[in-house]
PyMOL CGO cylinders between C-alpha atoms (Angstrom):
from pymol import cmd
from pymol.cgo import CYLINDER

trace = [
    CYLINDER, 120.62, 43.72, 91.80, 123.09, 44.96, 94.36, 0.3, 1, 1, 1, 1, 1, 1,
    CYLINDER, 123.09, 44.96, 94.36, 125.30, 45.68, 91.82, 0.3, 1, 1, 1, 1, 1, 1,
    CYLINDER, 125.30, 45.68, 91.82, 123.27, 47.89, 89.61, 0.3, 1, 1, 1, 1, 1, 1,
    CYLINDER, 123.27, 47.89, 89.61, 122.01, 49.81, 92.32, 0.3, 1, 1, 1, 1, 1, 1,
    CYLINDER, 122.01, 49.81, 92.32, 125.93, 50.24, 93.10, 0.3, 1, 1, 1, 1, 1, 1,
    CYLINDER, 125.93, 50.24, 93.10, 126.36, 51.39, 89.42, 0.3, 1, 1, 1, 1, 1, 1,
    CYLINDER, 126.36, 51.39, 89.42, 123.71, 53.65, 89.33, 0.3, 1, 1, 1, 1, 1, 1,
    CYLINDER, 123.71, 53.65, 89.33, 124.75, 55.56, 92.56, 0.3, 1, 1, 1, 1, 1, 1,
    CYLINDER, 124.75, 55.56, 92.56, 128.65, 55.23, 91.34, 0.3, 1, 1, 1, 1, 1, 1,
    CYLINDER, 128.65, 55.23, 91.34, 127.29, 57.22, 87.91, 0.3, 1, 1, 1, 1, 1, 1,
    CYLINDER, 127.29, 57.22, 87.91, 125.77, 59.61, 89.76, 0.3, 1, 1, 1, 1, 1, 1,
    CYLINDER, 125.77, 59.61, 89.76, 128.65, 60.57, 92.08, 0.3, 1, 1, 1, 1, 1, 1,
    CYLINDER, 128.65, 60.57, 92.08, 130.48, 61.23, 89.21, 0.3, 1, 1, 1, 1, 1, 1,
    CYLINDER, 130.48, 61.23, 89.21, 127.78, 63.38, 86.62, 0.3, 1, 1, 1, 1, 1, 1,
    CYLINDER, 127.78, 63.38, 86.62, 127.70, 65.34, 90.39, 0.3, 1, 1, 1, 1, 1, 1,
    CYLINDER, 127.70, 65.34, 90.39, 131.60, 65.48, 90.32, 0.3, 1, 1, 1, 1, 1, 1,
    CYLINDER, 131.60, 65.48, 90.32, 131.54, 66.76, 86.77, 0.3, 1, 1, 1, 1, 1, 1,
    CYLINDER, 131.54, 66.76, 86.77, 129.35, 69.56, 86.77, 0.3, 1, 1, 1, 1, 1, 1,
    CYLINDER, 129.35, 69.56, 86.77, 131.02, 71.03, 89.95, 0.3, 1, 1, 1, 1, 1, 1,
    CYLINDER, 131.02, 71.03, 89.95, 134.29, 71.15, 87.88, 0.3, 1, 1, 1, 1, 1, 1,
    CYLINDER, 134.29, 71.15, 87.88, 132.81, 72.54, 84.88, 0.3, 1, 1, 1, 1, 1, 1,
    CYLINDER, 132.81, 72.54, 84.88, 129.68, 74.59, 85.95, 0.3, 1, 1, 1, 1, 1, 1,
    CYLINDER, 129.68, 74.59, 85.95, 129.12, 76.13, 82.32, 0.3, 1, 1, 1, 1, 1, 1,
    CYLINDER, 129.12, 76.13, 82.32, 127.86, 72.44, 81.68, 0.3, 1, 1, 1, 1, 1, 1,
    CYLINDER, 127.86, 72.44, 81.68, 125.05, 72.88, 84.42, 0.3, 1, 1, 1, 1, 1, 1,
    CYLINDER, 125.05, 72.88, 84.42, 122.45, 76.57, 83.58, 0.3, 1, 1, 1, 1, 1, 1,
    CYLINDER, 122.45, 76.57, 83.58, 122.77, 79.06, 86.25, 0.3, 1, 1, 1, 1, 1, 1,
    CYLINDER, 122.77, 79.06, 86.25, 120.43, 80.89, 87.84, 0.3, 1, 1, 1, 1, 1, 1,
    CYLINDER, 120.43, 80.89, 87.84, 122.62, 84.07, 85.98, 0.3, 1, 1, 1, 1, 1, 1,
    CYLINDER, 122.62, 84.07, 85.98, 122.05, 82.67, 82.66, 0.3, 1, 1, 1, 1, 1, 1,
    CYLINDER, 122.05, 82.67, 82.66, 118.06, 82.22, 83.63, 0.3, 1, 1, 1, 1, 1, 1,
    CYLINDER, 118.06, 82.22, 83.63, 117.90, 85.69, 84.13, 0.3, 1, 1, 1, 1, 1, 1,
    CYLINDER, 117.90, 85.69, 84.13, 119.81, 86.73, 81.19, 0.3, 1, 1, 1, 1, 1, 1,
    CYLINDER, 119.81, 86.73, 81.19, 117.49, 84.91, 79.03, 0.3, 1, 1, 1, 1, 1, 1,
    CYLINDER, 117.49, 84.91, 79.03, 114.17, 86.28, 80.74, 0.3, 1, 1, 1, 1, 1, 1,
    CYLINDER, 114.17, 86.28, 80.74, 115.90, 90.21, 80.42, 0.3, 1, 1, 1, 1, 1, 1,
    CYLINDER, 115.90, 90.21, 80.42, 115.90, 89.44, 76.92, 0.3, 1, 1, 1, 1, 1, 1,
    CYLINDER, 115.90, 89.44, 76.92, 112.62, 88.08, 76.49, 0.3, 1, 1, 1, 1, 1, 1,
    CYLINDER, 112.62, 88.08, 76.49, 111.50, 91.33, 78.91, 0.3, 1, 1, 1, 1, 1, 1,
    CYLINDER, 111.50, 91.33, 78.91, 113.59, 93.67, 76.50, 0.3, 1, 1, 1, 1, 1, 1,
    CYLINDER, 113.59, 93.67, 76.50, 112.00, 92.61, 73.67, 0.3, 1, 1, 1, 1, 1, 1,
    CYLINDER, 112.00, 92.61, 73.67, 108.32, 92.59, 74.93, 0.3, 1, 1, 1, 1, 1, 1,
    CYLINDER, 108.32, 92.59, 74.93, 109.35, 96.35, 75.80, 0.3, 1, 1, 1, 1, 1, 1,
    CYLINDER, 109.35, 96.35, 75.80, 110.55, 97.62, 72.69, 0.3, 1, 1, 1, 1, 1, 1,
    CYLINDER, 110.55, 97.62, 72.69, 107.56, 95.55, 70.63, 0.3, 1, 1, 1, 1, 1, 1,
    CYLINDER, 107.56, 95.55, 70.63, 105.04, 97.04, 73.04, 0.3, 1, 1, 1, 1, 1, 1,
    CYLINDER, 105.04, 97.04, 73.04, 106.21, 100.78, 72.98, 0.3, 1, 1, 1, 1, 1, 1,
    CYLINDER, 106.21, 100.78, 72.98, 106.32, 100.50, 69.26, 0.3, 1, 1, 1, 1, 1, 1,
    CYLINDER, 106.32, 100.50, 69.26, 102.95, 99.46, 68.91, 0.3, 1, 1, 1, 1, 1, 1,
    CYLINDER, 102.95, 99.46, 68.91, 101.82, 102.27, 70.89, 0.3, 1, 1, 1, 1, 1, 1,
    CYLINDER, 101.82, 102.27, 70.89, 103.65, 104.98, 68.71, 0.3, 1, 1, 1, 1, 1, 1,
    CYLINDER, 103.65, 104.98, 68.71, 102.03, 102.99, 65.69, 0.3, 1, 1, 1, 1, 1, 1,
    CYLINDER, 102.03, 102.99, 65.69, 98.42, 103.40, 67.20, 0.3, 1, 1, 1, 1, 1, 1,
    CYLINDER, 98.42, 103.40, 67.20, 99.02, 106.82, 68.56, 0.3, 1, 1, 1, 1, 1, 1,
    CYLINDER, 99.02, 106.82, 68.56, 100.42, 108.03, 64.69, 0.3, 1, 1, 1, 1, 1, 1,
    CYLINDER, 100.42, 108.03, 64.69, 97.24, 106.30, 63.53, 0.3, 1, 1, 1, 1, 1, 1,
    CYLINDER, 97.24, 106.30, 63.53, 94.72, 107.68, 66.07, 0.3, 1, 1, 1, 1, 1, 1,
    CYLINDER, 94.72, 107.68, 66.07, 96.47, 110.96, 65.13, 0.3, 1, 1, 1, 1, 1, 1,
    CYLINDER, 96.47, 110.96, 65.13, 95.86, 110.59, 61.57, 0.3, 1, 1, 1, 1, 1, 1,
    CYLINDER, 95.86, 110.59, 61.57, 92.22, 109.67, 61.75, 0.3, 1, 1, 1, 1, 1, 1,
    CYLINDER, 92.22, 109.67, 61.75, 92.11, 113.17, 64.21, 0.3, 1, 1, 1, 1, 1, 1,
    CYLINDER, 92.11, 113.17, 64.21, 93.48, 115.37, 61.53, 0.3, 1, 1, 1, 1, 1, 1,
    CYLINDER, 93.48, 115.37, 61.53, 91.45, 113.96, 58.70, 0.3, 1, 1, 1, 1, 1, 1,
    CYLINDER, 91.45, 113.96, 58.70, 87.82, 114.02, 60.75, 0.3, 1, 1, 1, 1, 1, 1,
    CYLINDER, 87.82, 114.02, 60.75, 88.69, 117.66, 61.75, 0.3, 1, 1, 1, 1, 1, 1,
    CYLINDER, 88.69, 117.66, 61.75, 89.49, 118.95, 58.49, 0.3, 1, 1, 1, 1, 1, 1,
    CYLINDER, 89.49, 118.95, 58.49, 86.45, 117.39, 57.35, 0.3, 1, 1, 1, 1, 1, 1,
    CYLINDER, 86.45, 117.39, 57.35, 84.01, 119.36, 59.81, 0.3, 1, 1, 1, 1, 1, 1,
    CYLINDER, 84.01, 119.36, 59.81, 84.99, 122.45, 57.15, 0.3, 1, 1, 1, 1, 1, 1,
    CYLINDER, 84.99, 122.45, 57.15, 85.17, 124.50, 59.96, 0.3, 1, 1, 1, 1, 1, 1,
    CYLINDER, 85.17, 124.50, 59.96, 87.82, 127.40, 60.09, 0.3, 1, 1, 1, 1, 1, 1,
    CYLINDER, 87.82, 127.40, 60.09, 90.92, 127.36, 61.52, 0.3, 1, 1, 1, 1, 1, 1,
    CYLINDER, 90.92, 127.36, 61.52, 91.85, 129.99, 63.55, 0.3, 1, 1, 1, 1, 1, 1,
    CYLINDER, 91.85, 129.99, 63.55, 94.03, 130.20, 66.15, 0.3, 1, 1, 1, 1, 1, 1,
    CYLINDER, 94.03, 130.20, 66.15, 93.01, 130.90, 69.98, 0.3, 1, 1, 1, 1, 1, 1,
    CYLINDER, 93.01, 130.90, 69.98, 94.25, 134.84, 69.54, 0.3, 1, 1, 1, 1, 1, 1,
    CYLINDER, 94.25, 134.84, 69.54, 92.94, 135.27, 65.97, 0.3, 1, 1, 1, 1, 1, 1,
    CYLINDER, 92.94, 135.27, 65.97, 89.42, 133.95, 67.06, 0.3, 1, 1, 1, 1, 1, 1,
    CYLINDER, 89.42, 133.95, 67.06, 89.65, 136.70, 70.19, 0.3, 1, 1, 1, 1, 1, 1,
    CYLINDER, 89.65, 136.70, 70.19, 90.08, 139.56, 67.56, 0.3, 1, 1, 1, 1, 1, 1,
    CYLINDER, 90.08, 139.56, 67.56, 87.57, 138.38, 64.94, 0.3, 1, 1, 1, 1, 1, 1,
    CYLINDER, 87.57, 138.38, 64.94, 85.34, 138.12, 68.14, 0.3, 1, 1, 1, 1, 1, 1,
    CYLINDER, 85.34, 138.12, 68.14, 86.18, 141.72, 68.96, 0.3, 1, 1, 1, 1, 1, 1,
    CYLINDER, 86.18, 141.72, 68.96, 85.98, 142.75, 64.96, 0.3, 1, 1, 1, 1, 1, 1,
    CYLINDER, 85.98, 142.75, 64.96, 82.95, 141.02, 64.20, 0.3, 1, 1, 1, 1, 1, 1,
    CYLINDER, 82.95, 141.02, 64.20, 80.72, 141.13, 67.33, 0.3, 1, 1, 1, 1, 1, 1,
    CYLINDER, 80.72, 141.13, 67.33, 80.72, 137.13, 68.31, 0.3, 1, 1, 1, 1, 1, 1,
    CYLINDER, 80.72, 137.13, 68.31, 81.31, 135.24, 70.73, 0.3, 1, 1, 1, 1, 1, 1,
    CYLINDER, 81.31, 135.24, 70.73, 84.20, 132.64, 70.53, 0.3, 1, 1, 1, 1, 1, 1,
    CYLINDER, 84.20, 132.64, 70.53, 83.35, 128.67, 70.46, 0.3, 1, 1, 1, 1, 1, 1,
    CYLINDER, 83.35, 128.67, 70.46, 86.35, 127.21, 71.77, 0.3, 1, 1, 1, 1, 1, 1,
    CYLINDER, 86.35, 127.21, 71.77, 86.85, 123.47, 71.22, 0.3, 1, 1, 1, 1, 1, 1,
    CYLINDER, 86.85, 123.47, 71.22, 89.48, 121.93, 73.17, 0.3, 1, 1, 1, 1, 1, 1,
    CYLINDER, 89.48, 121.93, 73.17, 90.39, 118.64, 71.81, 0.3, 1, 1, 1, 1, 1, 1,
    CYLINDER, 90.39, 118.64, 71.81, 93.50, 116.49, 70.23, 0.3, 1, 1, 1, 1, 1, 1,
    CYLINDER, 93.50, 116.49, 70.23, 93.90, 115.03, 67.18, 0.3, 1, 1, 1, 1, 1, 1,
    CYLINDER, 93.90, 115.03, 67.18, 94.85, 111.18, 68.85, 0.3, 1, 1, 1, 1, 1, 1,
    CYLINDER, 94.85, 111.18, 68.85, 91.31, 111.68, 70.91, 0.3, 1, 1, 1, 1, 1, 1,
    CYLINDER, 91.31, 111.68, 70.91, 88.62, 109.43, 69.47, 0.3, 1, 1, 1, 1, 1, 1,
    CYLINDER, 88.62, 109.43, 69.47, 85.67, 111.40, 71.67, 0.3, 1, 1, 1, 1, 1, 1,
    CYLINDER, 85.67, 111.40, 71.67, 87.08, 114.20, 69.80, 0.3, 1, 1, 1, 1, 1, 1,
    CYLINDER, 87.08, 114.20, 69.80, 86.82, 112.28, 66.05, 0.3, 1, 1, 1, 1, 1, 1,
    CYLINDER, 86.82, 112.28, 66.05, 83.34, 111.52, 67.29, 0.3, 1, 1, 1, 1, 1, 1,
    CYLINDER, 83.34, 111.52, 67.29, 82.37, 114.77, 68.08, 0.3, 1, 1, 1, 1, 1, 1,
    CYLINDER, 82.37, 114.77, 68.08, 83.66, 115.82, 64.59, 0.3, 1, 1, 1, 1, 1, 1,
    CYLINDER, 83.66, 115.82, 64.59, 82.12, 113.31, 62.61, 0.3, 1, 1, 1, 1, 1, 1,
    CYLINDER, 82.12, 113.31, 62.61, 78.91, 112.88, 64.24, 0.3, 1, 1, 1, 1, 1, 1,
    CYLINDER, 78.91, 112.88, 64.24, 78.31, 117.00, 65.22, 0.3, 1, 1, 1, 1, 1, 1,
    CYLINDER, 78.31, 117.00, 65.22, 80.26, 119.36, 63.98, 0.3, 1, 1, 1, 1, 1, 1,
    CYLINDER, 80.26, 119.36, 63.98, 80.60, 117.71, 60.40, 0.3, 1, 1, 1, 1, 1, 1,
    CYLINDER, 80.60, 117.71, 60.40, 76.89, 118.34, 60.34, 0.3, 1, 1, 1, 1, 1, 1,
    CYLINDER, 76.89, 118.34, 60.34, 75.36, 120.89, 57.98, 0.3, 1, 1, 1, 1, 1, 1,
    CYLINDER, 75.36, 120.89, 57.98, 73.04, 122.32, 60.52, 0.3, 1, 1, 1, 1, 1, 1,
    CYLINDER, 73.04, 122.32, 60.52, 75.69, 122.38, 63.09, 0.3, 1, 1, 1, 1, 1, 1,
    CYLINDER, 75.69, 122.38, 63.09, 78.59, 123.50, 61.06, 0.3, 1, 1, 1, 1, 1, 1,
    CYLINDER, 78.59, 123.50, 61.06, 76.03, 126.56, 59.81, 0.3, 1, 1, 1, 1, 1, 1,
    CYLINDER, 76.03, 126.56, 59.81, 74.75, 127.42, 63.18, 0.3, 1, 1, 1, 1, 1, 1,
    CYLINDER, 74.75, 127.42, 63.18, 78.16, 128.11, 64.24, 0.3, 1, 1, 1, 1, 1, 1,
    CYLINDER, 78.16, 128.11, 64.24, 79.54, 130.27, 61.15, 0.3, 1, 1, 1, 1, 1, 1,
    CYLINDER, 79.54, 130.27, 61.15, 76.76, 132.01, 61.63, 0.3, 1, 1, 1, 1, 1, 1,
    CYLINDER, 76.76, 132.01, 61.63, 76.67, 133.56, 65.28, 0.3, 1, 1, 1, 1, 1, 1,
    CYLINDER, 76.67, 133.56, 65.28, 80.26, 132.15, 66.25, 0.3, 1, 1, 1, 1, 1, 1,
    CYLINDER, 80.26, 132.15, 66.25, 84.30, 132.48, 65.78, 0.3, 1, 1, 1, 1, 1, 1,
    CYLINDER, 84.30, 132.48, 65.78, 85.09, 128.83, 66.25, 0.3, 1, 1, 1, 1, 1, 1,
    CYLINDER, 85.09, 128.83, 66.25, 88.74, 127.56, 67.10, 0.3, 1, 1, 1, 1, 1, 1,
    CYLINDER, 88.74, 127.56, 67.10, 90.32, 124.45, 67.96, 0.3, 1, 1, 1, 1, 1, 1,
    CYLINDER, 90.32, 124.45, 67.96, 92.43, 124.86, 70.69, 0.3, 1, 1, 1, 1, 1, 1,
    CYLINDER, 92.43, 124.86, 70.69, 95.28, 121.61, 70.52, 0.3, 1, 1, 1, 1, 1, 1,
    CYLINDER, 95.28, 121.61, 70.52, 96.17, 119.86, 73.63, 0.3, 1, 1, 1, 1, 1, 1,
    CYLINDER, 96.17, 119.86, 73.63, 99.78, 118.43, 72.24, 0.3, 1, 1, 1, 1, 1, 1,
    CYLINDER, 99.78, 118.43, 72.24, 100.56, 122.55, 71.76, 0.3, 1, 1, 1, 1, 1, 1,
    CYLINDER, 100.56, 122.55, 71.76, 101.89, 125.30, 74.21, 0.3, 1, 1, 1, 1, 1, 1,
    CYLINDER, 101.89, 125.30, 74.21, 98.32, 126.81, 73.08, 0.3, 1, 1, 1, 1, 1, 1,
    CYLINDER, 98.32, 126.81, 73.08, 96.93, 124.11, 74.33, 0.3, 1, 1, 1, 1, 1, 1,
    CYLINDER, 96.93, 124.11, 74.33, 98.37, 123.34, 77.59, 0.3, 1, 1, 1, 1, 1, 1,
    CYLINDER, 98.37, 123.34, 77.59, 98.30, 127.29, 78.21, 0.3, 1, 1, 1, 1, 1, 1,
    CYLINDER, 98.30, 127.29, 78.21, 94.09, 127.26, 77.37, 0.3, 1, 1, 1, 1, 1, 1,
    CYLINDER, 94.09, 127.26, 77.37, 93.86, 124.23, 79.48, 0.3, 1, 1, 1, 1, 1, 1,
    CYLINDER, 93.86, 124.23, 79.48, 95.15, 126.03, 82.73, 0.3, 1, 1, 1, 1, 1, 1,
    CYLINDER, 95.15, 126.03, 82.73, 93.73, 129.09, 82.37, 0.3, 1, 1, 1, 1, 1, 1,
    CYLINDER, 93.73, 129.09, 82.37, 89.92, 127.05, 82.14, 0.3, 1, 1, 1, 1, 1, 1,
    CYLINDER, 89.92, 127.05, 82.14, 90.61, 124.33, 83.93, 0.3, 1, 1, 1, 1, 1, 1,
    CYLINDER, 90.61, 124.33, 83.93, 90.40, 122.09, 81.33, 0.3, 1, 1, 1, 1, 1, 1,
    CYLINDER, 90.40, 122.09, 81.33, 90.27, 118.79, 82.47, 0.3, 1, 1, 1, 1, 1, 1,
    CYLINDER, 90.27, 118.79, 82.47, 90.12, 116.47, 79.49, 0.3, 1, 1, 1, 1, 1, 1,
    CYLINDER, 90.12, 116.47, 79.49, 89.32, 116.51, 75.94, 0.3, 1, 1, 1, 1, 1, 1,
    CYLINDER, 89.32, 116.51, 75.94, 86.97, 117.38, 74.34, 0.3, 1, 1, 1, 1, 1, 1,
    CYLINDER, 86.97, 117.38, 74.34, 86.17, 120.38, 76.15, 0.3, 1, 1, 1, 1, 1, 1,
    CYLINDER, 86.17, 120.38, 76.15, 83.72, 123.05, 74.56, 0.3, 1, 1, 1, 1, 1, 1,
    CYLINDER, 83.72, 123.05, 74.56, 83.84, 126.64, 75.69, 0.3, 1, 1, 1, 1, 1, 1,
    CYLINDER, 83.84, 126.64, 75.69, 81.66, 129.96, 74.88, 0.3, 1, 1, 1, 1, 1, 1,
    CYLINDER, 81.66, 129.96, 74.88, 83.79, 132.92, 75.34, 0.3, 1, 1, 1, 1, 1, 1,
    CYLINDER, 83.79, 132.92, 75.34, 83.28, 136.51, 75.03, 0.3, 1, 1, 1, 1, 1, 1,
    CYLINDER, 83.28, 136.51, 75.03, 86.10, 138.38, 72.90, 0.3, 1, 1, 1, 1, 1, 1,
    CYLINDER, 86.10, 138.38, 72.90, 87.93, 139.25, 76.28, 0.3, 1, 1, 1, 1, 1, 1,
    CYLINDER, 87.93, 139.25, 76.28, 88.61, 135.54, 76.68, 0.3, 1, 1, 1, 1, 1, 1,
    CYLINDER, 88.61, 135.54, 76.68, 86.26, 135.43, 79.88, 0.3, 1, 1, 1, 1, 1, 1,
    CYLINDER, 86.26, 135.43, 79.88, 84.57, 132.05, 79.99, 0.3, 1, 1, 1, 1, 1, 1,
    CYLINDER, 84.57, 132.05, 79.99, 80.07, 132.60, 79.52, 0.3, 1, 1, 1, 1, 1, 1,
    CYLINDER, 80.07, 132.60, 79.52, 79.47, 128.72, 79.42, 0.3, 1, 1, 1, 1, 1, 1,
    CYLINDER, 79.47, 128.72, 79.42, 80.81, 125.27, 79.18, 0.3, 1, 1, 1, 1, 1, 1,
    CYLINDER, 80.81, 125.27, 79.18, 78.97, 122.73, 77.09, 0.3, 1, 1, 1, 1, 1, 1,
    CYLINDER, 78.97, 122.73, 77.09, 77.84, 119.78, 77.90, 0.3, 1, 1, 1, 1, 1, 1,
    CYLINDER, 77.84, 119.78, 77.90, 79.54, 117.03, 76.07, 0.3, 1, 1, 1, 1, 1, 1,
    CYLINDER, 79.54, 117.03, 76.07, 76.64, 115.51, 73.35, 0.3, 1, 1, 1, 1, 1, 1,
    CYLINDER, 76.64, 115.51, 73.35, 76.85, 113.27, 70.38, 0.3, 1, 1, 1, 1, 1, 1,
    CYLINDER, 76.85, 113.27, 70.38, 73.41, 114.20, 68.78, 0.3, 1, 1, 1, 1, 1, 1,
    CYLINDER, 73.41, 114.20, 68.78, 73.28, 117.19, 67.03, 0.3, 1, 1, 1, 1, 1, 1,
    CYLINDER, 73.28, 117.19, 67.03, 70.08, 118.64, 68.26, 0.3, 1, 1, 1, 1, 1, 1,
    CYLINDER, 70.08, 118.64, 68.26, 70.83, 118.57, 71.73, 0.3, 1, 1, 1, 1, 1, 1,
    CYLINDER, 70.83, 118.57, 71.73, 74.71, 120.56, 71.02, 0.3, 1, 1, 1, 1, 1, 1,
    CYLINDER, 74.71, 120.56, 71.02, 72.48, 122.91, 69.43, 0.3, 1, 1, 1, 1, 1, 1,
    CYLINDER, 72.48, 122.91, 69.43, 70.28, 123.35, 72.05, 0.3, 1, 1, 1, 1, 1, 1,
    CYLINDER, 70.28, 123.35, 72.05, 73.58, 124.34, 74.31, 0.3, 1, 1, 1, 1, 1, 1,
    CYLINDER, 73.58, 124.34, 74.31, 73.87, 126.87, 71.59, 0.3, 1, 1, 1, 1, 1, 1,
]
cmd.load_cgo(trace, "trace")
């Protein structure tokens, strides 16, 4: 027995002496790290491209839902002069095309017949984009401080009421 324990503790003493010689036999804290930048790296990369993924796709659904309200496109200045030309004032909808409250408000009230008529009728609408210098310059100058933000203007550009954000028809035309 006293000469196993002797054996043991003799084996030891030398695995010990080994690894101090040769310390690429033994992990380092170094190598640890290595491995965990890595892993971090790649979490990174695999996590920032699945956000450019869902932001292209959020985008895409944006696009589609607000080409599919069939209301025209005019730019902010172009509304201003058919305001001036035709006598009406300007609905200005503040939105971007990766903002699902926006797709909602498309789909839900502007896509609407009664909606979409109401405002061809008495109003120059426009779609003011946040991801454009248009946008970011619209969004100073009213204090816009998210999207969707919906805006009666007078053909001078001089803000006569914000709108209440509303999913139900009715009600947005009520704001009207």
């Amino acid at each position: 027995m006293h000469h196993s324990a002797f054996a043991l503790q003799l084996l030891h003493s030398r695995l010990i002496s080994q690894q101090s010689e040769n310390p690429m036999s033994q992990p380092s804290a170094n190598t640890f790290f290595v491995k965990v930048a890595k892993s971090v790296g790649i979490f990174v990369v695999l996590l920032v491209g699945a956000y450019i993924i869902n932001v292209e796709i959020q985008s895409f659904l944006g696009r589609n839902a607000a080409v599919a309200t069939g209301l025209p496109s005019h730019t902010f200045e172009q509304a201003l002069s058919l305001a001036k030309q035709q006598g009406k004032p300007v609905l200005a909808n503040f939105s971007a095309a990766w903002c699902p409250a926006c797709r909602r408000l498309d789909k839900d009230v502007l896509a609407k017949p009664e909606v979409k008529q109401h405002i061809e009728q008495h109003y120059i609408f426009t779609r003011i984009d946040y991801d454009t210098e248009e946008g970011q310059t619209f969004m100073a100058r009213y204090q816009a401080k998210g999207t969707p933000t919906l805006l009666i203007l007078d053909a001078q550009g001089e803000q006569l009421k914000r709108l209440n954000l509303t999913f139900a028809p009715a009600q947005f035309l009520t704001q009207l």
